[in-house]
C-alpha positions in Angstrom: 21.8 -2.0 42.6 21.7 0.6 39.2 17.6 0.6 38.2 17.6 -1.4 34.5 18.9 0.9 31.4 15.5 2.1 29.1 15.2 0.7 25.5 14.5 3.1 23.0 12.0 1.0 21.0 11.8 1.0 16.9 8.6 3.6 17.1 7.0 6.6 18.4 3.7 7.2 20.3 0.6 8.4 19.2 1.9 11.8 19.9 5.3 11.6 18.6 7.0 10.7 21.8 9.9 8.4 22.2 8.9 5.4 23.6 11.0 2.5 26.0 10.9 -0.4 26.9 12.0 -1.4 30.5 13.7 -4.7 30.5 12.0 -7.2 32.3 12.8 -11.2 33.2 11.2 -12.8 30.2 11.8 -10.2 27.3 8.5 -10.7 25.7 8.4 -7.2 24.8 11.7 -7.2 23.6 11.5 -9.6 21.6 8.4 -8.4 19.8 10.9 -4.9 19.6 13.5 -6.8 18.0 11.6 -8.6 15.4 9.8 -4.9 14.7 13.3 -3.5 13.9 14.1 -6.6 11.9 11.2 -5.6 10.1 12.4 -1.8 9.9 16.1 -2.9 8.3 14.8 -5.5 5.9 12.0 -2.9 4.2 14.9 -0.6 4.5 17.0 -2.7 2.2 14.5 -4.1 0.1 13.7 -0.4 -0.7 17.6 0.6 -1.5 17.3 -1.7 -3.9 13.7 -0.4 -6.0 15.4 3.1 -5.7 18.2 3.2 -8.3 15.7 0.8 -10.6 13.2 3.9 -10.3 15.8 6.7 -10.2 17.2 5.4 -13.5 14.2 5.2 -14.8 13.7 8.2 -17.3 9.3 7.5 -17.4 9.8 8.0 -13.9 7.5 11.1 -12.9 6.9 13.3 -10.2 4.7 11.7 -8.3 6.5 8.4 -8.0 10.2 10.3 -7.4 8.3 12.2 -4.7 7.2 9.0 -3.1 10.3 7.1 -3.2 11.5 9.9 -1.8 9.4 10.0 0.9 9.5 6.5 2.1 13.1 7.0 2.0 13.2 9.6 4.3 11.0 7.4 6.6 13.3 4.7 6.2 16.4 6.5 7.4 14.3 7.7 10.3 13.9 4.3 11.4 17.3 3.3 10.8 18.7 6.2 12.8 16.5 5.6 15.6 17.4 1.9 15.6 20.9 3.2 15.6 20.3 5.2 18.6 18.7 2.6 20.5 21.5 -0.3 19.4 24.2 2.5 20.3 22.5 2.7 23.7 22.8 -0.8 24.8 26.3 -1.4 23.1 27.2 1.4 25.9 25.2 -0.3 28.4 27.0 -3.5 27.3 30.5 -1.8 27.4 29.8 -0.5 30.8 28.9 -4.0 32.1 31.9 -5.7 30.2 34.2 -2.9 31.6 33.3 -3.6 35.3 34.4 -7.5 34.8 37.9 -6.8 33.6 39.8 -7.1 37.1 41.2 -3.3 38.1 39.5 -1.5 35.6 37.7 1.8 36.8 36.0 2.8 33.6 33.0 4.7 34.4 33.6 4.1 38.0 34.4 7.5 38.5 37.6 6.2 40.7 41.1 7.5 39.0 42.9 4.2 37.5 45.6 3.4 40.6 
């Protein structure tokens, strides 16, 4: 039996540490993970669309350029991250798919015959 592939969940630790989840039966976790991302992406896209109002804005000053750009920068992190981690289990998911299809040695490490 291969042990259960990690989640890379939507946030860091305290300490800046990449977190995981490992899967379990009822996904309570998971699920709390998922609507966290959904949470990520929708600030993420409610913020693409206050940026070009602000960036075209020629009142616009420093301060408020700087933030925008700063919570940009946060929100590509997340994105990225929740890239990574969606990446991740669409390999996982690959893997899994790959091993149904009858004679198929992907990532069995057998030559195909």
């Amino acid at each position: 039996m291969t042990p259960p592939r990690l989640r890379l969940l939507p946030r860091r630790s305290p300490d800046g540490k990449p977190c995981y989840l490992v899967p379990s039966d009822d996904g309570s976790v998971g699920t709390r993970a998922d609507l966290f991302e959904e949470v990520q992406l929708t600030m993420a896209s409610e913020l693409l669309g206050h940026a070009p109002v602000l960036l075209g804005n020629p009142r616009a000053d420093v301060a408020e350029l700087r933030f925008l750009a700063s919570r940009l920068c946060e929100s590509l992190r997340d994105t990225a991250r929740l890239a990574e981690s969606r990446g991740g289990r669409l390999d996982a998911y690959a893997d899994g798919a790959a091993a149904l299809v009858p004679g198929n040695t992907a990532g069995s490490g057998q030559e195909p015959s």
